[in-house]
C-alpha positions as semicolon CSV with decimal commas, in nm:
position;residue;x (nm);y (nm);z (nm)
1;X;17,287;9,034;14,896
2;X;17,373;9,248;14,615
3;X;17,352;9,609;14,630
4;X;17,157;9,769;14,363
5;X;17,375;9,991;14,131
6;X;17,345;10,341;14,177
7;X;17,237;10,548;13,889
8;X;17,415;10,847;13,737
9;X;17,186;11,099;13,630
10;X;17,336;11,434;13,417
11;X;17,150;11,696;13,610
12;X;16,865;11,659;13,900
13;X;16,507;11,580;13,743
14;X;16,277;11,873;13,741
15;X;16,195;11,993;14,062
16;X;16,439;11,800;14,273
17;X;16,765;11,859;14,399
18;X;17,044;11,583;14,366
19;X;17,260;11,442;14,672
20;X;17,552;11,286;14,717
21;X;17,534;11,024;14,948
22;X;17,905;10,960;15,072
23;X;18,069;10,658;15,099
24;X;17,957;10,349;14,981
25;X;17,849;10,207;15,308
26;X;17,615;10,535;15,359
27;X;17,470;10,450;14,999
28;X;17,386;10,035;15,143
29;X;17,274;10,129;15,448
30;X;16,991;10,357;15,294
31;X;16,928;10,097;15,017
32;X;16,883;9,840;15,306
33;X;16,658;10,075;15,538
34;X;16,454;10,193;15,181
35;X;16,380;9,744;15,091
36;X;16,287;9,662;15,492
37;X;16,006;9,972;15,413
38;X;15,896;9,863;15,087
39;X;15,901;9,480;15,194
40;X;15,699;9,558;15,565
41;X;15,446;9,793;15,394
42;X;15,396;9,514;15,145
43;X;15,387;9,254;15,330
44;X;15,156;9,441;15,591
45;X;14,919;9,458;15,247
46;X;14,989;9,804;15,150
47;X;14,961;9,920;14,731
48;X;15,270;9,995;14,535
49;X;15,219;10,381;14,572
50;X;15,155;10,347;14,989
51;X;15,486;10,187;14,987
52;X;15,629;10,421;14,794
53;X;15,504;10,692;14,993
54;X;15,630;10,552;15,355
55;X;16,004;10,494;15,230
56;X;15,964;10,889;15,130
57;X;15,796;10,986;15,451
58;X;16,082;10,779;15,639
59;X;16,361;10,960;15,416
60;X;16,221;11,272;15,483
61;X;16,168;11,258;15,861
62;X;16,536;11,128;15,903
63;X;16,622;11,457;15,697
64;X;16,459;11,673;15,951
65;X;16,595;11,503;16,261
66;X;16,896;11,546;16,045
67;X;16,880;11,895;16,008
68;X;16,739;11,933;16,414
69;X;17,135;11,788;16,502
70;X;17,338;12,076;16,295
């Protein structure tokens, strides 16, 4: 499997702050945990925007539990 290229933006879109996700391996494993969401949710027969909005509900509860471990 190929990873998918990361893209450089110039500044943070409007709204939203940018992060730097580390290493390389940091950047696959999220890629990887982001496509099992999108494929289970789709395969589960969930819309585009339902998938969407589960891979950002996972991101943001890791964040939290994250944060709970500082």
């Amino acid at each position: 499997m190929t990873a998918i290229k990361p893209t450089l933006a110039k500044r943070a879109p409007r709204g939203m702050e940018m992060v730097r996700l580390g290493s390389r391996e940091m950047r696959e494993f999220i890629e990887t945990e982001a496509i099992d969401i999108f494929t289970t949710m789709t395969n589960g027969g969930c819309t585009f925007q339902q998938s969407l909005a589960a891979i950002f509900l996972s991101g943001m509860n890791a964040a939290e539990n994250a944060r709970k471990e500082l």
